[in-house]
N, C-alpha and C positions, 0 to 999 in steps of 0.2 A: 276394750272390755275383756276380763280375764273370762279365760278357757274356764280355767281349774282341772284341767287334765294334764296329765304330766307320761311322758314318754315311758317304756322301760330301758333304759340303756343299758349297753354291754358291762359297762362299770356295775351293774348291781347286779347281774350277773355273774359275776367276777366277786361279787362280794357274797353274793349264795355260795355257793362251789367254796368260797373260804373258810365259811361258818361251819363247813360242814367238813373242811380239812381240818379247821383247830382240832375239833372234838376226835379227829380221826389221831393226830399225833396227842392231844389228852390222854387215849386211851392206849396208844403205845406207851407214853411216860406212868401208864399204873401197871402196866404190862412189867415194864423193866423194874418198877419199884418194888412190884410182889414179886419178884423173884428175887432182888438183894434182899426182903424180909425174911423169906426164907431160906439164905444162906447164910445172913448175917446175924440175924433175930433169935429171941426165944423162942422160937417153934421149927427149928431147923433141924428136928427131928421128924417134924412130917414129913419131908420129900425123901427120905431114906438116905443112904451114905450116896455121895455121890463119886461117879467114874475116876474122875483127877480132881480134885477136891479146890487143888490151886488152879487149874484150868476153870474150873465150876465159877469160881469168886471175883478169878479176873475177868471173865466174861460178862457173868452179872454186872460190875461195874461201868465195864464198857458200853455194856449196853443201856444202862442207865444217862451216861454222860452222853451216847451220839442222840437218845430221845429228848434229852434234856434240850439238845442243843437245835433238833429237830423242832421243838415245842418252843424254842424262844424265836428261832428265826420264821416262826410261821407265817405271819404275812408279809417277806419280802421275797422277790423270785419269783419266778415263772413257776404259777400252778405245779405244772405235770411236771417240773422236775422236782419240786418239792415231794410229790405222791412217789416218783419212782426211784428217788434217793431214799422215802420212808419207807416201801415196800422190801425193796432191795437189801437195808439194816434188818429190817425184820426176820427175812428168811436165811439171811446170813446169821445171826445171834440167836436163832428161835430153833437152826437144824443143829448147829453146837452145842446149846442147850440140850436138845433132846438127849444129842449123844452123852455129853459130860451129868447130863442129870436120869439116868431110867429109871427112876421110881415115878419121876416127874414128867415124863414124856407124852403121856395119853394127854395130861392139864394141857400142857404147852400147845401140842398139835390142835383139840380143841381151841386154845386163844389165836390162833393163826388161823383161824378160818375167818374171822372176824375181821383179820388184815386183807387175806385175801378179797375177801367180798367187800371192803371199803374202798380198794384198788380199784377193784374192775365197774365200783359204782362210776368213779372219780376219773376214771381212763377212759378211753376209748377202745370199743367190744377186744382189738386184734390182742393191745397191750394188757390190757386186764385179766386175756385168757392165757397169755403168753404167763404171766406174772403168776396164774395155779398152774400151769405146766411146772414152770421153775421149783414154786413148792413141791407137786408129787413126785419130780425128779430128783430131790431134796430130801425127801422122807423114805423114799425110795432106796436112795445113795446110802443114807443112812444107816438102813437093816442091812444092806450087803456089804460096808464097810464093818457093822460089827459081825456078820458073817466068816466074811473073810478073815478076820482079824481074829478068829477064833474064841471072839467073848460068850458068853453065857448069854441065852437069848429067850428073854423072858413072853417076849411075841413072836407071835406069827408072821407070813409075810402077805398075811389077809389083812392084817390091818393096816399098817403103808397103803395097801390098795387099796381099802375102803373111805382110808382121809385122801386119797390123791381122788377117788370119786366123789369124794362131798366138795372139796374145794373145788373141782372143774364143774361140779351143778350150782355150787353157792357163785363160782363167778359167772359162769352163763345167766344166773338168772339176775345177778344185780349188774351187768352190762346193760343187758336187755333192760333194767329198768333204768338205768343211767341212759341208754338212748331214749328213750322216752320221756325220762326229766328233761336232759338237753334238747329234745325236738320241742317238748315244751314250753323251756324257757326260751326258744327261737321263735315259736310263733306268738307266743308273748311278747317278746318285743318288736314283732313286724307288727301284733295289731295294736301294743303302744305308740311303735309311730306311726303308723296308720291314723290310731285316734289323735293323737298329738297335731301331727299334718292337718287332720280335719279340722282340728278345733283352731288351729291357726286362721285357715284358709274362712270359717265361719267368722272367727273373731274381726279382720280384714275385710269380709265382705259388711259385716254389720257397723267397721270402723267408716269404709267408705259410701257405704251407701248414701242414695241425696236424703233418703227418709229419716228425721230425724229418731232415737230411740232414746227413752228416759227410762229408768228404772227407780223408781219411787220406794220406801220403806214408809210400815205404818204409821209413822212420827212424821212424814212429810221431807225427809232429806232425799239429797239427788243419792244414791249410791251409786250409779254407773250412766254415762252417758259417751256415744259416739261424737264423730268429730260436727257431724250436721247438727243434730241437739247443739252442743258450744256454740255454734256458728248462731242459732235459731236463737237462742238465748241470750246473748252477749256476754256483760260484764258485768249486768246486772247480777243483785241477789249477797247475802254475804255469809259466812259459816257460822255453823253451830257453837265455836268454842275450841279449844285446844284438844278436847277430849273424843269427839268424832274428825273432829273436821271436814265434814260433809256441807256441801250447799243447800239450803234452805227452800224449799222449793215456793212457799208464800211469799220469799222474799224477791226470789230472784224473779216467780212470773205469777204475781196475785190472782192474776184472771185464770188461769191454767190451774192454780192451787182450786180457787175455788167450783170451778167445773169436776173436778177432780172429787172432792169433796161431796159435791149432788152425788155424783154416780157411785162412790161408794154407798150413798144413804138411798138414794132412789133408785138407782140401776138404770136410769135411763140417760145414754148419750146425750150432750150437746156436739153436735159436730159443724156448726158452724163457725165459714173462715174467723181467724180473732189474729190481731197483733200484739207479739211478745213486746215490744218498745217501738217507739215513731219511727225510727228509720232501718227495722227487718222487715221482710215483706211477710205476708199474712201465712198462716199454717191452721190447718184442721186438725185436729185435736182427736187420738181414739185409743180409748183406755181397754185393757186386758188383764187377767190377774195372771201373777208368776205360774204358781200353783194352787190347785182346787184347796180354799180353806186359808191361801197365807194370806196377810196383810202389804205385801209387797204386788204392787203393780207397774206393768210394762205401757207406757204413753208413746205413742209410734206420733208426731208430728210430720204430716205430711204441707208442705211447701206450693202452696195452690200456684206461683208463677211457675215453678215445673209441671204443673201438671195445665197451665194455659197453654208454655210452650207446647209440648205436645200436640195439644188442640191444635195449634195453631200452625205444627206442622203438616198434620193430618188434612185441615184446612187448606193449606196450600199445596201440596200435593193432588186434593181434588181440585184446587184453583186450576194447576199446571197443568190437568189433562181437560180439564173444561175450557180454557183460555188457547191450548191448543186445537180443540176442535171449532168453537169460535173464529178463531183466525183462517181454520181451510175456509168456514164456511163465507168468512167476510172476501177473501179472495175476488169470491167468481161474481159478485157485484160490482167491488172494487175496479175487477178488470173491464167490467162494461161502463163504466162511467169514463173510463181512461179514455175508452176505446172512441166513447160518445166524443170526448172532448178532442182530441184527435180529430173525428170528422167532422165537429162545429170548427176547428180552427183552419180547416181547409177549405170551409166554405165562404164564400164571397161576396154572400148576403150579410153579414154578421157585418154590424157598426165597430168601427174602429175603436170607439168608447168602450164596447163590448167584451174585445179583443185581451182588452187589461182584466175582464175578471176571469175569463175563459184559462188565461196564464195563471190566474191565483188557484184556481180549481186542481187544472192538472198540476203543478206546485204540490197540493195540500195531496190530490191524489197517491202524487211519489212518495211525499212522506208518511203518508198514512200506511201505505204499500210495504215501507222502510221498519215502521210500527209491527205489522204484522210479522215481519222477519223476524223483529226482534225476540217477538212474544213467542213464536215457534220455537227461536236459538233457544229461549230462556226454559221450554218447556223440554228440548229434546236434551238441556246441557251442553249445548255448541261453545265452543268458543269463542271470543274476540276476534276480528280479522282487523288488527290492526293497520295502520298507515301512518307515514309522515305527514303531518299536518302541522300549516303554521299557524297557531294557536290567533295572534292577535288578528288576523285576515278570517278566522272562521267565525270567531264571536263576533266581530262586525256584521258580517253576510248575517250570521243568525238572528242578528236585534232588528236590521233591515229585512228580513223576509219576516219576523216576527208580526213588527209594527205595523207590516204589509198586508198582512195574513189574518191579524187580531186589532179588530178597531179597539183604543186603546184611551179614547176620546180625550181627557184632560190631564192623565196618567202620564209620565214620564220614563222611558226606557232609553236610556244610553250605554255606550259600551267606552269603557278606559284602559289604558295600559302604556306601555313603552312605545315607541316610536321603532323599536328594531323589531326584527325577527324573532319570535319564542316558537320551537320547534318544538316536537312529542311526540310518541307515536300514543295514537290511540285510532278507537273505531269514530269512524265521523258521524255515522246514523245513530250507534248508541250514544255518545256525547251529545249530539242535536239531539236528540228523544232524554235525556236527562237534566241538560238547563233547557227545554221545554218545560219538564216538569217545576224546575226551581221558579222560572219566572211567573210561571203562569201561578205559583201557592205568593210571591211578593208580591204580584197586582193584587190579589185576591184578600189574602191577607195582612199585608206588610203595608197599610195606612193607618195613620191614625183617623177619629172618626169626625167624619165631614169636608175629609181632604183628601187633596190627589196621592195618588200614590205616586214614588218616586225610590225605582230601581233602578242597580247601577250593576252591570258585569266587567269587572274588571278585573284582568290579566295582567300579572307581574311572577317574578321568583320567588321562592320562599326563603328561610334565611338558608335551606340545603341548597340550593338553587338548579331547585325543582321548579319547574311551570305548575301555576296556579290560577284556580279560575274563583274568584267570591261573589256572589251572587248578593249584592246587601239592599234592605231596603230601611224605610225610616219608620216602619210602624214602632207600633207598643212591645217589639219582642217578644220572648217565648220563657214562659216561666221556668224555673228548673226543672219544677215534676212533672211539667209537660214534656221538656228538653228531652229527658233520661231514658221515653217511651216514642218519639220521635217516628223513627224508622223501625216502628214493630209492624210486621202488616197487621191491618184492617184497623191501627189506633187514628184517630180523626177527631176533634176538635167538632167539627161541621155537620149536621146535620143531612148537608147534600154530598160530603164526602164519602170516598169510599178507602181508606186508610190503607191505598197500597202504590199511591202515584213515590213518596218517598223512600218506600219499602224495593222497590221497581227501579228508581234513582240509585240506589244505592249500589243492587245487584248488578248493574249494568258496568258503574263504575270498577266495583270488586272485579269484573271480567276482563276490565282491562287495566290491572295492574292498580286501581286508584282506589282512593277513597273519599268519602263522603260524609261531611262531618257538620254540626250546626257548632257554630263560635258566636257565643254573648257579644256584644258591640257596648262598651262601657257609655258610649254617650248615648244610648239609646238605637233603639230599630236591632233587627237582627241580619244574622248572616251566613251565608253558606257555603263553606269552603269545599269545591274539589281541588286536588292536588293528585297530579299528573306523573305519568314518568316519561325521563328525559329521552331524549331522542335516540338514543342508543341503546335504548330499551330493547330486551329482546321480547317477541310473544310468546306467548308455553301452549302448549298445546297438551 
């Protein structure tokens, strides 16, 4: 979105300071002219006879041709040598003057104050005052050169001094206003780029921001929109014609036009969610006018899944400190059921038939126990404690303490893979605590209806030949816009769900190097791909 603010750089800078040099050698080039008019002209009886008549005429000339030449080279060069090669001509051609012209001398001395004081605008304070020194030393040299020289001396030598005091006040005081122009034009352009900077760093943050922003004109065209708006919008909509070529904003999003529309006529929001096209996700809609009185209004599109997410960080964050205190507090039961089971299995009264459920108990105990570490690691941020593990020996053990652990009645649960060794490193409680979670959503879900279910874990390479575990069952599958929301916590399908067992799966895996993905199954049923890393994986800590 344009700023509309514009820096002041040093280049127009440089081009003030010039405009105001032309004028300065302009006025030198009329300077040298009226003095050949009046040595050349009809009226060159006003200046009276002059000292060296040929002296007089060659001078004028000259000094005519270096202004000239002054006046044509003016904008190439470096500034200040252009001003102190023009000063420099002046006081050199303007004190010969005096001399070869006294009738003309008071004129002259007056028009060189005008030099003087353009100098020391144009200079810096040292050389400016340097440059009326040069003069009164000049005007000065002058009267004592025709002193000496024994000419007739129609002045005093109070007037020398009285121009050597006007020219050292006229350039004290246009230094002093020349530093003051130049501090000016510095801090001018610090707060042009200053504003410039801002207006960048504004335009940037309203280009990136996730809020979408639309700038609307009375007629209904887009005139300005950031990169979120395009995004919110698509590719819908289409322009006005060659002559704006603006997007249309009825076109490009009807519903949006005509909300937009109420609220200029009624003043009252709609600000519920609405979708721009079928496949962008929903935005709220909040209209504002530019300025009090224009026709042009600012529509802020805000993105309700950013603003879920959120929630639903917030959300889990108080999960993560409430599921941490939960687990101290499940602990200290935990440990006394352990501890029960322990002395029921020492005792000698207990039926040997008994004995097998008393092993399922403390079994379930350890891993329940195993569960709570997790929940902790997961809440304090711990890392993975990986291990070498043989991939196809563990998923057996897990289908057999499974099927042990979960009457599974007419349901089928087997485990496949290679006949050799598939190695990994990974954590073995969070892997067991994650196709827990996979089998037990296949049993549960992955049948079709009025039949058994029938889950398979099988472990093979991928085609990197990474260790894989797919979780597949034969139900009816998982549609895509259920697919896409999967593993968001607390999204669930189920009524008795709590939509954070595959949200939990997933972070588990993400800890230990893997990931956790649902893959479409073309013949039907669905399936659950972890993918592993290989045994020479290092763990990060």
């Amino acid at each position: 979105m344009p700023s509309g603010l514009a820096p002041s750089s040093p280049a127009d800078a440089d081009l003030a300071l010039r405009r105001e040099l032309y004028f300065f050698t302009l006025y030198r080039l009329l300077e040298a002219a009226l003095l050949v008019f009046f040595l050349f002209g009809p009226v060159e009886n006003l200046i009276g006879t002059p000292r060296h008549d040929l002296f007089a005429r060659s001078l004028a000339l000259a000094y005519l041709f270096i202004a000239g030449l002054l006046f044509l080279f003016n904008g190439r060069g470096e500034l200040r040598a252009q001003v102190f090669s023009g000063i420099a001509s002046d006081l050199f051609f303007g004190i010969l003057a005096i001399h070869a012209l006294p009738g003309a001398g008071t004129g002259i001395a007056l028009m060189l104050m005008f030099n003087v004081g353009a100098a020391a605008l144009l200079l810096r304070a040292r050389y400016g005052i340097g440059a009326a020194v040069l003069a009164c030393a000049g005007l000065i040299g002058e009267w004592v050169w025709n002193w000496i020289g024994g000419e007739s001396l129609s002045r005093t030598i109070a007037e020398p001094i009285m121009f050597a005091l006007a020219y050292l006040s006229i350039a004290l005081l246009t230094s002093a206003l020349g530093r003051q122009m130049r501090e000016s034009q510095e801090l001018a352009e610090r707060r042009g780029a200053e504003a410039a900077n801002y207006a960048e760093v504004n335009e940037l943050i309203i280009r990136r921001m996730r809020t979408g922003v639309l700038l609307v004109d009375g007629e209904g065209r887009l005139r300005l929109a950031n990169e979120a708006a395009m995004l919110l919008l698509g590719d819908s909509g289409e322009y006005d014609g060659p002559r704006h070529g603006h997007r249309v904003l009825a076109l490009a999003a009807p519903e949006l036009a005509r909300r937009l529309s109420r609220w200029r006529t009624e003043g009252r929001p709609d600000e519920s969610p609405m979708q721009l096209a079928p496949d962008l996700p929903e935005v709220v809609p909040r209209f504002t006018r530019l300025l009090a009185g224009s026709d042009q209004t600012l529509i802020f599109l805000d993105d309700t899944s950013l603003v879920s997410r959120h929630a639903e960080s917030i959300t889990l964050a108080a999960l993560g400190r409430f599921s941490a205190s939960l687990a101290h507090e499940i602990r200290n039961p935990l440990a006394a059921i352990n501890y029960a089971v322990q002395l029921l299995e020492e005792s000698r009264d207990i039926a040997v038939s008994d004995r097998r459920l008393l092993e399922i108990v403390r079994q379930q105990g350890v891993r329940m126990n195993g569960i709570v570490e997790n929940v902790l690691g997961m809440a304090r941020r711990e890392p993975a404690k990986p291990e070498h593990v043989e991939l196809m020996g563990f998923v057996r053990q897990f289908v057999d303490e499974y099927r042990a652990s979960h009457p599974i009645e007419q349901d089928t649960l087997r485990a496949t893979g290679p006949e050799h060794r598939v190695e990994t490193m990974v954590d073995p409680r969070q892997l067991h605590q994650a196709l827990t979670v996979l089998v037990h959503n296949a049993l549960t879900y992955g049948r079709m209806p009025g039949q058994p279910a029938r889950v398979t874990v099988n472990v093979y390479f991928d085609d990197v030949g990474l260790p894989a575990i797919d979780v597949l069952d034969r139900g009816p599958g998982i549609p895509d816009s259920v697919a896409e929301r999967l593993f968001r916590p607390f999204f669930t399908t189920s009524s008795h769900g709590t939509g954070l067992g595959l949200y939990i799966a997933r972070e588990l895996c993400r800890a230990n190097q893997a990931s956790l993905d649902y893959v479409p199954v073309p013949g039907g049923g669905g399936c659950f791909r972890i993918r592993l890393a290989g045994s020479s994986a290092l763990p990060t800590r």
